[in-house]
mmCIF file of the N, C-alpha and C atoms, coordinates in Angstrom:
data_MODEL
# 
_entry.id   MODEL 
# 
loop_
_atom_site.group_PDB 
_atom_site.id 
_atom_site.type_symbol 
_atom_site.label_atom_id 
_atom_site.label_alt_id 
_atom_site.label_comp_id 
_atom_site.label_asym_id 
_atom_site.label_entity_id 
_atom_site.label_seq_id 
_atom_site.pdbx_PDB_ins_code 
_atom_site.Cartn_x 
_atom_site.Cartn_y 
_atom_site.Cartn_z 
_atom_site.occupancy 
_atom_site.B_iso_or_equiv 
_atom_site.pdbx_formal_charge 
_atom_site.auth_seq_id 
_atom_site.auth_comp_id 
_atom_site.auth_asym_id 
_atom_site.auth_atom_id 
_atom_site.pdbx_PDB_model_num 
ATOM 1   N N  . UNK A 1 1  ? 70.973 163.861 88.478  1.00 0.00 ? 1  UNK A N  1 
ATOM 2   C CA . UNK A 1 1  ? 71.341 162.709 89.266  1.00 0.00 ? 1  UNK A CA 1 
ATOM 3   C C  . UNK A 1 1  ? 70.249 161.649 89.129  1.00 0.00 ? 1  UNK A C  1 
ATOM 4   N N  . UNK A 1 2  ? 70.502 160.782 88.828  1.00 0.00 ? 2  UNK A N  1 
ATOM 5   C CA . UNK A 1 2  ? 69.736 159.319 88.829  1.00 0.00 ? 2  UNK A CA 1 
ATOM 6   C C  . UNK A 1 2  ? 69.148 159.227 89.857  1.00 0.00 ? 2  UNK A C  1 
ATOM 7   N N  . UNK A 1 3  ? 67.774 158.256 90.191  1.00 0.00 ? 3  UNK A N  1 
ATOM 8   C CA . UNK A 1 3  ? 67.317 157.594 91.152  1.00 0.00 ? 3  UNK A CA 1 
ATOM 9   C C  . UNK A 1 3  ? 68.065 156.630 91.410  1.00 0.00 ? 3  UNK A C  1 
ATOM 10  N N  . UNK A 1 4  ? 68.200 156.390 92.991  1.00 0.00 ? 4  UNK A N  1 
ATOM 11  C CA . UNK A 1 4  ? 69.170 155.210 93.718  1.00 0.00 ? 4  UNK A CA 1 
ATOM 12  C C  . UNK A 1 4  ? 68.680 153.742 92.751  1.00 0.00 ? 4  UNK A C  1 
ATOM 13  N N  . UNK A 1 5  ? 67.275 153.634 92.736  1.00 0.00 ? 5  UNK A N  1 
ATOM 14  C CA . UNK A 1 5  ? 66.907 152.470 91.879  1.00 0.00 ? 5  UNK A CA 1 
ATOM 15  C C  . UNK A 1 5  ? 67.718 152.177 90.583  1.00 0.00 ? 5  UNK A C  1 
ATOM 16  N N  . UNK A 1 6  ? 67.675 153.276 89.819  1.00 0.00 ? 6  UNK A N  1 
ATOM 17  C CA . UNK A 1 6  ? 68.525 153.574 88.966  1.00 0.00 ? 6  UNK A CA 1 
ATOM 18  C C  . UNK A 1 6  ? 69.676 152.816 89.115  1.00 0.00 ? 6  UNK A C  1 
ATOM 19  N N  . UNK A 1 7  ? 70.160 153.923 90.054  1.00 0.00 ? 7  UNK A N  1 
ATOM 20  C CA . UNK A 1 7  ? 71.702 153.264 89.994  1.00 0.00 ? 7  UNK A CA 1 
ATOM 21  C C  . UNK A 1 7  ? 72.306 151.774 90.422  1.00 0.00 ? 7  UNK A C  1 
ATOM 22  N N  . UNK A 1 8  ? 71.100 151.316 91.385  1.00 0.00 ? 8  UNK A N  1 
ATOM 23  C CA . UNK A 1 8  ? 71.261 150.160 91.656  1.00 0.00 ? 8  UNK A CA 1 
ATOM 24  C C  . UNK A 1 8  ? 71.357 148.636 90.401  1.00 0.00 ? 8  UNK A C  1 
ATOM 25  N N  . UNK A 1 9  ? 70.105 149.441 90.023  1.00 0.00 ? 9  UNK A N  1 
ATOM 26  C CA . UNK A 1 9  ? 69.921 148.423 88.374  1.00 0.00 ? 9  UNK A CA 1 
ATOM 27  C C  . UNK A 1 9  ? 71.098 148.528 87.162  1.00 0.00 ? 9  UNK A C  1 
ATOM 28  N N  . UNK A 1 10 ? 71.800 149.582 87.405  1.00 0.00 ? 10 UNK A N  1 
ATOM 29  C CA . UNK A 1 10 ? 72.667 149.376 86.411  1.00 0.00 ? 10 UNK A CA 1 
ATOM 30  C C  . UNK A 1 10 ? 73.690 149.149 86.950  1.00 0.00 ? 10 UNK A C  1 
ATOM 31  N N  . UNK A 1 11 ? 74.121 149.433 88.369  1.00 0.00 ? 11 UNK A N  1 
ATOM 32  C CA . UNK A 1 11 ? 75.375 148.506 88.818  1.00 0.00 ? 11 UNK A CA 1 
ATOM 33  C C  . UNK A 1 11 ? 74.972 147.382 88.893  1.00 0.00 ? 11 UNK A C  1 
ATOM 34  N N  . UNK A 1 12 ? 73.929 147.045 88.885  1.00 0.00 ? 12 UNK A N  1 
ATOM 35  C CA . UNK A 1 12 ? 73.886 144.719 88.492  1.00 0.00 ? 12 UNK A CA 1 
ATOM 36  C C  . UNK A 1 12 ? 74.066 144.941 87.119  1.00 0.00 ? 12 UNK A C  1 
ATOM 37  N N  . UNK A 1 13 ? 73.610 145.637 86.227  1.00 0.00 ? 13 UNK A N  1 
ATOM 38  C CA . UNK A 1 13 ? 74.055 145.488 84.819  1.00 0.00 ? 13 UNK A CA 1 
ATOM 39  C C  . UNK A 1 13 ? 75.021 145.024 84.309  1.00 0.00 ? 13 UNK A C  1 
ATOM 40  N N  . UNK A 1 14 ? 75.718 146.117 84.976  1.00 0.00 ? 14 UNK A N  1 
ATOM 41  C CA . UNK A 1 14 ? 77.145 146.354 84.596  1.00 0.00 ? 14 UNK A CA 1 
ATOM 42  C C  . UNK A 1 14 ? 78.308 145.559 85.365  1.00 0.00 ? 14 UNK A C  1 
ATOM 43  N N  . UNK A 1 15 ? 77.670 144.838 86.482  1.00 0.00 ? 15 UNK A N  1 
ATOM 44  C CA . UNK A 1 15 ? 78.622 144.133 87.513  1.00 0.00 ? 15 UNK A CA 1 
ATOM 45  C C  . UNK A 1 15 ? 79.260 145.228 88.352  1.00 0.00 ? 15 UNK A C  1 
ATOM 46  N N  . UNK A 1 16 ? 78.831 146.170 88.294  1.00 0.00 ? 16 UNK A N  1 
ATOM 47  C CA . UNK A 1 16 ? 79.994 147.388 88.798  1.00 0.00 ? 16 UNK A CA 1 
ATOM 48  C C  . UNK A 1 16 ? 79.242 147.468 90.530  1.00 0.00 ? 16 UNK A C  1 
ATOM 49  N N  . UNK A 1 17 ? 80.346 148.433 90.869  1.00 0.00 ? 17 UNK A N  1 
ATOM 50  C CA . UNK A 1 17 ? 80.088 148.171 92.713  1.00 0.00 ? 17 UNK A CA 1 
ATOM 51  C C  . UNK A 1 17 ? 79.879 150.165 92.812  1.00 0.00 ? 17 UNK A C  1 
ATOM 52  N N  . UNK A 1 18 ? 78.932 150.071 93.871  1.00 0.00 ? 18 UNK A N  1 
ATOM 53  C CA . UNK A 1 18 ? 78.792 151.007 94.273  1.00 0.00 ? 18 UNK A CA 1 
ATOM 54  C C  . UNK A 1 18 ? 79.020 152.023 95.605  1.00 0.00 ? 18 UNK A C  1 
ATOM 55  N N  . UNK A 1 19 ? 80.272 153.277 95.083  1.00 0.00 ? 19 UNK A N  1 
ATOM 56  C CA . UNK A 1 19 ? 80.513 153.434 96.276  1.00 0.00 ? 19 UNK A CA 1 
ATOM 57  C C  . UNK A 1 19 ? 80.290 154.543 96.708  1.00 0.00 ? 19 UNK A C  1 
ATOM 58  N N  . UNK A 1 20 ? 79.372 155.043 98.214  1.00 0.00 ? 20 UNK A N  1 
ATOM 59  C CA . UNK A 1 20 ? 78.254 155.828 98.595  1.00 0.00 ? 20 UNK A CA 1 
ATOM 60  C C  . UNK A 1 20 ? 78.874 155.834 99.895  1.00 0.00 ? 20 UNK A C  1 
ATOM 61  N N  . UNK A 1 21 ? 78.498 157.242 100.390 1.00 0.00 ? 21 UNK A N  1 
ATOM 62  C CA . UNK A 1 21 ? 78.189 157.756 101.869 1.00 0.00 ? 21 UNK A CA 1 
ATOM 63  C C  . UNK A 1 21 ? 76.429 157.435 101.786 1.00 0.00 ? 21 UNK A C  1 
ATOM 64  N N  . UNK A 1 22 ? 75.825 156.647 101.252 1.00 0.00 ? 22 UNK A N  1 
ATOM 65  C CA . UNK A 1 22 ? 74.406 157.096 101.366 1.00 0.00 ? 22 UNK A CA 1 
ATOM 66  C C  . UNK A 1 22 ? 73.741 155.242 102.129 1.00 0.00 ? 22 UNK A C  1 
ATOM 67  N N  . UNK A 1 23 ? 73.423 155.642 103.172 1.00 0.00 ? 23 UNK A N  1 
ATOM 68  C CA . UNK A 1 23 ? 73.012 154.306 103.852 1.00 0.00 ? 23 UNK A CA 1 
ATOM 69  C C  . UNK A 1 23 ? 71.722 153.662 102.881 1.00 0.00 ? 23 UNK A C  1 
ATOM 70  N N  . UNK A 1 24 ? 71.421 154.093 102.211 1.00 0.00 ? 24 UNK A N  1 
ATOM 71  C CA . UNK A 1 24 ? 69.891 153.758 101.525 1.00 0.00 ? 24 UNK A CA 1 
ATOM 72  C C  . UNK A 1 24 ? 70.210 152.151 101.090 1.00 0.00 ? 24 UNK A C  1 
ATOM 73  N N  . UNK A 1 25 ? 71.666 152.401 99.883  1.00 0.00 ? 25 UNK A N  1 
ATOM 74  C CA . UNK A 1 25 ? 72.265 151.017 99.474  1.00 0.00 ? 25 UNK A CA 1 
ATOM 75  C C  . UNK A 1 25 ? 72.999 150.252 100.756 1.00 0.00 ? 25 UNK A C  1 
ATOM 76  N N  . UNK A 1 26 ? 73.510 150.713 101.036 1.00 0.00 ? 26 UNK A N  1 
ATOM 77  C CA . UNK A 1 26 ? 74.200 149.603 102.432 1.00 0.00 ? 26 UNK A CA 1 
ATOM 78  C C  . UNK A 1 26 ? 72.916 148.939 103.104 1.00 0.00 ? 26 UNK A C  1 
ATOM 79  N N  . UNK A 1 27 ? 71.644 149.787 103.588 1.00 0.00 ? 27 UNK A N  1 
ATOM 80  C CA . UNK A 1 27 ? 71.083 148.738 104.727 1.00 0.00 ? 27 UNK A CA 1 
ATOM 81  C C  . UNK A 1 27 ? 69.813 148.703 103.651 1.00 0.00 ? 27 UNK A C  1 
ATOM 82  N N  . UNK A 1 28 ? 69.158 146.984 103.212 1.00 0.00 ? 28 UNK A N  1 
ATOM 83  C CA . UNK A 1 28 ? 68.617 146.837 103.259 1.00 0.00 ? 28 UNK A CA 1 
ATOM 84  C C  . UNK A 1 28 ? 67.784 147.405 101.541 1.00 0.00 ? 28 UNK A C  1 
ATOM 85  N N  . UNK A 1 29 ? 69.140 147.166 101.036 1.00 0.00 ? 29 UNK A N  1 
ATOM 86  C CA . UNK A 1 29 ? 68.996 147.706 99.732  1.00 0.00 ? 29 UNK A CA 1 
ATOM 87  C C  . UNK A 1 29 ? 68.382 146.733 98.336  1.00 0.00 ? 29 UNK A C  1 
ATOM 88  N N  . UNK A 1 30 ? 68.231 145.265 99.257  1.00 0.00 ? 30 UNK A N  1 
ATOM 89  C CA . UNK A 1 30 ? 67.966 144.848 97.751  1.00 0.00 ? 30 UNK A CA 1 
ATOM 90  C C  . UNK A 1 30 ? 66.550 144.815 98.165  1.00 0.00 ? 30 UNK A C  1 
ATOM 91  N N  . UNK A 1 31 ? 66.464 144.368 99.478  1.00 0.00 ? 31 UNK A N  1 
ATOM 92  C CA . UNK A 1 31 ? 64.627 144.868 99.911  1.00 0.00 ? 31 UNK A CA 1 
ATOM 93  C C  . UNK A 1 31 ? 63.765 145.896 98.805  1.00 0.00 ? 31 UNK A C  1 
ATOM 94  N N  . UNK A 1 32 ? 64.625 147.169 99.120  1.00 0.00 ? 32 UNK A N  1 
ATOM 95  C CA . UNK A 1 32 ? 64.226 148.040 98.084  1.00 0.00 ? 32 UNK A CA 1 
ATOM 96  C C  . UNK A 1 32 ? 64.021 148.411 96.890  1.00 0.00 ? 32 UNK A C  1 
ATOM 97  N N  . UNK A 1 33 ? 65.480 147.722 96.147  1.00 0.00 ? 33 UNK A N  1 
ATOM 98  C CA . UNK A 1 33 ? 65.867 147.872 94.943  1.00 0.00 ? 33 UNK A CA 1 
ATOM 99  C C  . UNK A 1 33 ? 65.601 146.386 93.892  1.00 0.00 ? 33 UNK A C  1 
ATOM 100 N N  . UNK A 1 34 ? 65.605 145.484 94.111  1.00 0.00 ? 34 UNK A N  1 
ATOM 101 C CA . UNK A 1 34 ? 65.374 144.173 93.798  1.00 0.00 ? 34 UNK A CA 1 
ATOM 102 C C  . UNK A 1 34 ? 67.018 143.445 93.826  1.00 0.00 ? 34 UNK A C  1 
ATOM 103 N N  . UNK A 1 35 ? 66.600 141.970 94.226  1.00 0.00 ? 35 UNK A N  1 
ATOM 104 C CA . UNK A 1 35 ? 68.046 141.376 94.309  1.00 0.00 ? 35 UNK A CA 1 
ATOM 105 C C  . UNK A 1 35 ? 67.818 140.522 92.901  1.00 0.00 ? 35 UNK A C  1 
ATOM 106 N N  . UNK A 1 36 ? 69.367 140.049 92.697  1.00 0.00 ? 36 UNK A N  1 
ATOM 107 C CA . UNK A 1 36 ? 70.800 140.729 93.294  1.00 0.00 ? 36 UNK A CA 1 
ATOM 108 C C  . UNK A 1 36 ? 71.078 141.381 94.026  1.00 0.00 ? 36 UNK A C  1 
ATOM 109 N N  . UNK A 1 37 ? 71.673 141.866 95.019  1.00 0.00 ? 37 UNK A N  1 
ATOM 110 C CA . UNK A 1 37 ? 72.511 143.562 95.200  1.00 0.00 ? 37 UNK A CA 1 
ATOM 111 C C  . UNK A 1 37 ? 73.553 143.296 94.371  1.00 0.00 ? 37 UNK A C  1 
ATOM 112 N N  . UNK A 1 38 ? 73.937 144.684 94.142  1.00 0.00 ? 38 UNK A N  1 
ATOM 113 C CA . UNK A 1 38 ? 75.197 144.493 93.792  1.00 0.00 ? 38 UNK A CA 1 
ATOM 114 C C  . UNK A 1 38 ? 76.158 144.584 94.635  1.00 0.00 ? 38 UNK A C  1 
ATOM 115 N N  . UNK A 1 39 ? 77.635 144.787 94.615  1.00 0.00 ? 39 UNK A N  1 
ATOM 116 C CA . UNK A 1 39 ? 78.365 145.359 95.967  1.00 0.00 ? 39 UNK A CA 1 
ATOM 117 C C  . UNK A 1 39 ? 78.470 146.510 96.011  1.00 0.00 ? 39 UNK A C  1 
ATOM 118 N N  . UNK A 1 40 ? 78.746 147.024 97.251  1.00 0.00 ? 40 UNK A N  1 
ATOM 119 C CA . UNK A 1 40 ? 78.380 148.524 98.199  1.00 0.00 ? 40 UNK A CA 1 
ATOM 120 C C  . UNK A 1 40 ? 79.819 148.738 98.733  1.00 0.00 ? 40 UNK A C  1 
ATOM 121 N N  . UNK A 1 41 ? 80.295 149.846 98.684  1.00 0.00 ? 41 UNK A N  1 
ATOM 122 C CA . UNK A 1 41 ? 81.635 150.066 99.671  1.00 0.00 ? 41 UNK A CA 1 
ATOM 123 C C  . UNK A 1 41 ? 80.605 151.443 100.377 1.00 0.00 ? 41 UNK A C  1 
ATOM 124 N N  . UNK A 1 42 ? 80.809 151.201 101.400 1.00 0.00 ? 42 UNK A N  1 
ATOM 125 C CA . UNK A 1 42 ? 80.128 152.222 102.149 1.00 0.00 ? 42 UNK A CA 1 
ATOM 126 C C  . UNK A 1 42 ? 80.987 153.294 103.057 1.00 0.00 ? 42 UNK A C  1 
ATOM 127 N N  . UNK A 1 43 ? 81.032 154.801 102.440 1.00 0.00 ? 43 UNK A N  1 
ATOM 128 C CA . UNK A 1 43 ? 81.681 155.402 103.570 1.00 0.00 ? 43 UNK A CA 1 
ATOM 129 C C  . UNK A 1 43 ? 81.284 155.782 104.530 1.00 0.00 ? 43 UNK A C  1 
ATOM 130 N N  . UNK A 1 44 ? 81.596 155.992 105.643 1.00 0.00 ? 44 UNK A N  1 
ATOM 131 C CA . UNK A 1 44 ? 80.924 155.984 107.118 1.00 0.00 ? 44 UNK A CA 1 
ATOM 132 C C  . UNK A 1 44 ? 81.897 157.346 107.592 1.00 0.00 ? 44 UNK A C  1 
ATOM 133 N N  . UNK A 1 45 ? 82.487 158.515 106.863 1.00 0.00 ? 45 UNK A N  1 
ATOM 134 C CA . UNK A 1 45 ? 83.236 159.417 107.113 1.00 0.00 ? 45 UNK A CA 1 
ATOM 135 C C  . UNK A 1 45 ? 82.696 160.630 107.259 1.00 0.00 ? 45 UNK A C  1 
ATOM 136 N N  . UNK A 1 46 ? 81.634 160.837 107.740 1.00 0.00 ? 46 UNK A N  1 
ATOM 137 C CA . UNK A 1 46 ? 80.646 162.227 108.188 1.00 0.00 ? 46 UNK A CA 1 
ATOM 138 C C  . UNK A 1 46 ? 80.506 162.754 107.200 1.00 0.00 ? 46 UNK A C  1 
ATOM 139 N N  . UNK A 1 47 ? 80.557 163.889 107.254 1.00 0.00 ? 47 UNK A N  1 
ATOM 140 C CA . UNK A 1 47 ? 80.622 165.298 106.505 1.00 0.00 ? 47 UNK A CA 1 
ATOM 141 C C  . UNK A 1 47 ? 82.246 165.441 106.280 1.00 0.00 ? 47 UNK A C  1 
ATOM 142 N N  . UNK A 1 48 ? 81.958 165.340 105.156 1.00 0.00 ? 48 UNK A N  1 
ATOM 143 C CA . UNK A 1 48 ? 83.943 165.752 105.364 1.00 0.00 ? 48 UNK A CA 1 
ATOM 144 C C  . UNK A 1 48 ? 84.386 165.987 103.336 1.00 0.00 ? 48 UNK A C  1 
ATOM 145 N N  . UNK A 1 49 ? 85.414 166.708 103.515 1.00 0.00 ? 49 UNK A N  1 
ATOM 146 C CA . UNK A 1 49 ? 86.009 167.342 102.008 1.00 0.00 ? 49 UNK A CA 1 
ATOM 147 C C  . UNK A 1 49 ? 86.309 165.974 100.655 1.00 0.00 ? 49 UNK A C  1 
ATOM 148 N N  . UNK A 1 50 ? 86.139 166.064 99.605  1.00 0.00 ? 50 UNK A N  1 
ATOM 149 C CA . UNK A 1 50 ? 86.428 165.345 98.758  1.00 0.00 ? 50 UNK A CA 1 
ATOM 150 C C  . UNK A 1 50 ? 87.986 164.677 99.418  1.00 0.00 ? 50 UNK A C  1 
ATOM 151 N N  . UNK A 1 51 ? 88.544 165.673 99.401  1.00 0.00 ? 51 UNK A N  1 
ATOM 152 C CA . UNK A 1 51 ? 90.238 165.977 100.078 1.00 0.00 ? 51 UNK A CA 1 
ATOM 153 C C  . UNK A 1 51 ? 90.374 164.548 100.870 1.00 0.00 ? 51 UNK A C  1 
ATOM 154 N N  . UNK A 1 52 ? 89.454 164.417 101.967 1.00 0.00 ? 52 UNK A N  1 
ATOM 155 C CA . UNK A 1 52 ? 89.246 163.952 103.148 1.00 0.00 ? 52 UNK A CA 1 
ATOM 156 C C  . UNK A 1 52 ? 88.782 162.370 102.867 1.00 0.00 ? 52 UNK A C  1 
ATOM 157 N N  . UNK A 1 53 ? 87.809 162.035 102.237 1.00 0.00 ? 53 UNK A N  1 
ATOM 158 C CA . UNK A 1 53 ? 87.586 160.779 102.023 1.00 0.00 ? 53 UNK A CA 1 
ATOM 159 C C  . UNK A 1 53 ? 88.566 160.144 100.491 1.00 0.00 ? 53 UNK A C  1 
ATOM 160 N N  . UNK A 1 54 ? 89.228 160.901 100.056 1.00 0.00 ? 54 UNK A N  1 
ATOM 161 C CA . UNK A 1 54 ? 90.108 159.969 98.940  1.00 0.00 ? 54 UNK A CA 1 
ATOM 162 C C  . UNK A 1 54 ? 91.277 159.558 100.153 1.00 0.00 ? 54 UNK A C  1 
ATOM 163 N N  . UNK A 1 55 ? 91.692 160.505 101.180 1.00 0.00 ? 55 UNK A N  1 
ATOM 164 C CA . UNK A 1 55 ? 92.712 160.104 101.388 1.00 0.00 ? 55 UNK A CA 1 
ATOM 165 C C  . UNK A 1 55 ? 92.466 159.013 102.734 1.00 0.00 ? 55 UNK A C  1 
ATOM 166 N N  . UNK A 1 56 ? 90.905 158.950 103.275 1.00 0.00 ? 56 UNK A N  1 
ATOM 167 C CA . UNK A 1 56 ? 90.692 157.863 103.841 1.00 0.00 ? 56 UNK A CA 1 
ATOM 168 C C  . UNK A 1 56 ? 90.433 156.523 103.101 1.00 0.00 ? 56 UNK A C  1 
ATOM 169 N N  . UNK A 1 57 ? 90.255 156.945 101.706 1.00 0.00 ? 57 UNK A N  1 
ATOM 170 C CA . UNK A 1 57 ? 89.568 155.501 100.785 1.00 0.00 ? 57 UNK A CA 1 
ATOM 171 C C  . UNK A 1 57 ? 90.864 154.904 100.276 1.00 0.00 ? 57 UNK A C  1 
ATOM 172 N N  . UNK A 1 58 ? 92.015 155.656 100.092 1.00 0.00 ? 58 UNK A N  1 
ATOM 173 C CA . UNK A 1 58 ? 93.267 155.429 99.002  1.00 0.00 ? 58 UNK A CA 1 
ATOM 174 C C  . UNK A 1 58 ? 93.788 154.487 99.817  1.00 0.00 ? 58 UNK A C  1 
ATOM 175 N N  . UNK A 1 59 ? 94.286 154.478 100.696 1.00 0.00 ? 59 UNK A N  1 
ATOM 176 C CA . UNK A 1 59 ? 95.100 153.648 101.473 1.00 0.00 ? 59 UNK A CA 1 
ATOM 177 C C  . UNK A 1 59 ? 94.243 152.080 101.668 1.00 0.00 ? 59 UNK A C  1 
ATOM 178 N N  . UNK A 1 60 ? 93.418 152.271 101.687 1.00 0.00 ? 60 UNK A N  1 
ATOM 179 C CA . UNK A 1 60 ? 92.470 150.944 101.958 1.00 0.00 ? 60 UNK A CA 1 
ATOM 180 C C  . UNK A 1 60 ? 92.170 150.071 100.661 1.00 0.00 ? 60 UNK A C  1 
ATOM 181 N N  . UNK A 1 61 ? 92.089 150.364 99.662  1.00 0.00 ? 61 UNK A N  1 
ATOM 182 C CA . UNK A 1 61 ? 92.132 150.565 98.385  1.00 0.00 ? 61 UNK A CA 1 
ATOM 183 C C  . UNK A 1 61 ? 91.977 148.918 97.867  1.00 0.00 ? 61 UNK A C  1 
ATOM 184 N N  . UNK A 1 62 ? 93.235 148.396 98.352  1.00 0.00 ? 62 UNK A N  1 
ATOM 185 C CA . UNK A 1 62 ? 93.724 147.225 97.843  1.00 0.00 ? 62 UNK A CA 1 
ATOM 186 C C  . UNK A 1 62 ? 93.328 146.406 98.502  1.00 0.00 ? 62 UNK A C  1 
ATOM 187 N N  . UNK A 1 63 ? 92.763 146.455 99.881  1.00 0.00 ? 63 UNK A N  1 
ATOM 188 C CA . UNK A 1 63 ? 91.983 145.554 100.700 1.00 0.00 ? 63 UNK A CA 1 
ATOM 189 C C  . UNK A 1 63 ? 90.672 145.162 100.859 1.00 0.00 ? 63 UNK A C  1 
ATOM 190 N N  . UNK A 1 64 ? 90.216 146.360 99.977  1.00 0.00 ? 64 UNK A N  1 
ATOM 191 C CA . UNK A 1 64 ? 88.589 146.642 99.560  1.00 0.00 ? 64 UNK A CA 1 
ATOM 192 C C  . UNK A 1 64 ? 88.742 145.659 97.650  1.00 0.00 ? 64 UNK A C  1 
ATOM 193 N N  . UNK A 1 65 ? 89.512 145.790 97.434  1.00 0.00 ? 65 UNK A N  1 
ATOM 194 C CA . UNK A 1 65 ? 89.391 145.077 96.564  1.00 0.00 ? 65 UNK A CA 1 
ATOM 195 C C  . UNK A 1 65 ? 89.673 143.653 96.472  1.00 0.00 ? 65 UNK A C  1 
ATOM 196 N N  . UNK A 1 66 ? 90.333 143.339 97.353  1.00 0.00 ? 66 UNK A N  1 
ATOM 197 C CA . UNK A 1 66 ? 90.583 142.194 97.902  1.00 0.00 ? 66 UNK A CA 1 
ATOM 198 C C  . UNK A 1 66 ? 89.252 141.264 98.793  1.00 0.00 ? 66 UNK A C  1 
ATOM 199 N N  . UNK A 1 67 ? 88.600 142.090 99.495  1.00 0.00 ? 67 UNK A N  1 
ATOM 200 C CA . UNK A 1 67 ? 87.551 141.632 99.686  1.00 0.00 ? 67 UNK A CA 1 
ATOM 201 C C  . UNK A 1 67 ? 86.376 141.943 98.923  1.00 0.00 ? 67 UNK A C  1 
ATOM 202 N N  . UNK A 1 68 ? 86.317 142.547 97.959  1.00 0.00 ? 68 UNK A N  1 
ATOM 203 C CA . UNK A 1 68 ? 85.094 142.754 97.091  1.00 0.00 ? 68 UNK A CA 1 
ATOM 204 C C  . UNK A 1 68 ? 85.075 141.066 96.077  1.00 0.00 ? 68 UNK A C  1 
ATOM 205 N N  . UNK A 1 69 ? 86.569 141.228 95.709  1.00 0.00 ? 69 UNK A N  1 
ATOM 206 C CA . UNK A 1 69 ? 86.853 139.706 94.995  1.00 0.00 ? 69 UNK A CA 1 
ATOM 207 C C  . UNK A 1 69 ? 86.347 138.483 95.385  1.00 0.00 ? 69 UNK A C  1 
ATOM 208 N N  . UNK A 1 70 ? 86.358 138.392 96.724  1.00 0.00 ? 70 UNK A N  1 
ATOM 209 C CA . UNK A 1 70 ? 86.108 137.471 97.767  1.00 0.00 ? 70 UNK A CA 1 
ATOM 210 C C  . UNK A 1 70 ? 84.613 136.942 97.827  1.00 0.00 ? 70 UNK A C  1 
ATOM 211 N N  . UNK A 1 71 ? 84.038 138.041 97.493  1.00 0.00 ? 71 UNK A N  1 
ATOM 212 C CA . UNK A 1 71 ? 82.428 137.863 97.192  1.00 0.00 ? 71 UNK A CA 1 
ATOM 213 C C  . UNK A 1 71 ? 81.588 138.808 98.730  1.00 0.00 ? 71 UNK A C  1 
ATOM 214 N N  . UNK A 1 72 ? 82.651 138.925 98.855  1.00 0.00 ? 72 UNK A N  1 
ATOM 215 C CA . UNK A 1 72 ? 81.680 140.603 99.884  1.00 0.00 ? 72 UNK A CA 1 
ATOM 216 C C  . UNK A 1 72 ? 81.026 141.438 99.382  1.00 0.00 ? 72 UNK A C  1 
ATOM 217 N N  . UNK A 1 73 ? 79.916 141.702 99.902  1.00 0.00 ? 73 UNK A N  1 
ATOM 218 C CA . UNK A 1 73 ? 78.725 142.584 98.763  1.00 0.00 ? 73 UNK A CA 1 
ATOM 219 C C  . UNK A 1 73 ? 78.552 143.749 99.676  1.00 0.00 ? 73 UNK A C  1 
ATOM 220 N N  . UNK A 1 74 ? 79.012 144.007 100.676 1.00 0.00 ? 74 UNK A N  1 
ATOM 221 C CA . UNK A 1 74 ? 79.459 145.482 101.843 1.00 0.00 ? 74 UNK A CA 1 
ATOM 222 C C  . UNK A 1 74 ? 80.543 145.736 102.544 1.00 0.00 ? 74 UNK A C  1 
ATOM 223 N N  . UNK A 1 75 ? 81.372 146.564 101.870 1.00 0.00 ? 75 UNK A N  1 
ATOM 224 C CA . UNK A 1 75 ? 82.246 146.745 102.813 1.00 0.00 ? 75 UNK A CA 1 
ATOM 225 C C  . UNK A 1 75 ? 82.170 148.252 103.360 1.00 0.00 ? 75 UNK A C  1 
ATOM 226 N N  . UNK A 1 76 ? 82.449 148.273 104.479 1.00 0.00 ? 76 UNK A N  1 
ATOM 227 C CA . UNK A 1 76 ? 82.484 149.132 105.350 1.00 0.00 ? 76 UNK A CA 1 
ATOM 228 C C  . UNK A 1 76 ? 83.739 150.264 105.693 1.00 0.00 ? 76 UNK A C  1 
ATOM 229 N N  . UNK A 1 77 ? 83.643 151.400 105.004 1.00 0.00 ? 77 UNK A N  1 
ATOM 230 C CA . UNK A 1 77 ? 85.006 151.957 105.634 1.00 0.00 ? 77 UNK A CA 1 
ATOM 231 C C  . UNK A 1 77 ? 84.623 153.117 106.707 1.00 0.00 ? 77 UNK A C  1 
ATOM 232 N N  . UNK A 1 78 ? 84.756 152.502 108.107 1.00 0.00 ? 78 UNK A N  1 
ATOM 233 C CA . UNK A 1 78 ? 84.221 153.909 108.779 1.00 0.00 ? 78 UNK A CA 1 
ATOM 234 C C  . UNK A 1 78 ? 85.460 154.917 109.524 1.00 0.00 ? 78 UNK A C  1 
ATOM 235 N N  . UNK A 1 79 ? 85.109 156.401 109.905 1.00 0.00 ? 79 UNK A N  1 
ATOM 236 C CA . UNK A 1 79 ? 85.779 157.208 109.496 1.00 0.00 ? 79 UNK A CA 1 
ATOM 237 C C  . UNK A 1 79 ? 85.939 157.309 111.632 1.00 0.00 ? 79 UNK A C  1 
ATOM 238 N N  . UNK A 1 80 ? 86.576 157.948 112.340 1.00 0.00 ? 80 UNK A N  1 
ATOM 239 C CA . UNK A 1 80 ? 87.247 157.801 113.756 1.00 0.00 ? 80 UNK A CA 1 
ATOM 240 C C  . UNK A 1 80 ? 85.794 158.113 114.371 1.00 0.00 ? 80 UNK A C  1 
ATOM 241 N N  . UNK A 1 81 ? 84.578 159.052 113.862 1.00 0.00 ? 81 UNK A N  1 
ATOM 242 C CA . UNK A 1 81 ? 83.564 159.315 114.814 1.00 0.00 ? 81 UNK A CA 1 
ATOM 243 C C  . UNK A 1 81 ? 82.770 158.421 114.373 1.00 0.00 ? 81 UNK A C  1 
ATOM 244 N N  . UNK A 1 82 ? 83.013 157.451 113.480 1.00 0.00 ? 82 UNK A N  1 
ATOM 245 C CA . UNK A 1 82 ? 82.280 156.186 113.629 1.00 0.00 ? 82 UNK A CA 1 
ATOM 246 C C  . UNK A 1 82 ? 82.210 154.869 114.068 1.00 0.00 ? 82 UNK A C  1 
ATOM 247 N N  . UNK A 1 83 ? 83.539 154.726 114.753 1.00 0.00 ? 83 UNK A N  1 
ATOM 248 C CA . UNK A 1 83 ? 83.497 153.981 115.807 1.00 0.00 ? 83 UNK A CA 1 
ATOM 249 C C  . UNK A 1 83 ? 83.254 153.518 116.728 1.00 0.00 ? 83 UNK A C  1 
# 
């Protein structure tokens, strides 16, 4: 597995967006990583089964992309105990 730095630098590379249960990139990530950021979809769904977050991410899907387009660089999908 790559260092987050890593991965950060090559999703600006690549333009590509990165999507993590891992708060490191969501808060405060270009502080860390150098800006740019790139964009972040962040899951906020605990501990929970592969099973479990496709079928919380799938449905949202088209709205996350809709606002990634938009020029949103975090979006947020949080899961019922993160409310």
């Amino acid at each position: 597995m790559a260092p987050d730095k890593v991965i950060w630098q090559e999703a600006r590379r690549q333009n590509a967006t990165i999507i993590t249960k891992d708060d490191d990139f969501a808060v405060g990530g270009a502080a860390r990583f150098g800006a740019p950021a790139p964009s972040v979809v962040w899951l906020r769904l605990g501990n929970s089964s592969q099973k479990l977050l496709l079928s919380a991410f799938m449905p949202m899907l088209a709205n996350v992309i809709t606002l990634l387009e938009s020029g949103e660089l975090l979006v947020e999908i949080r899961g019922q105990e993160s409310r």
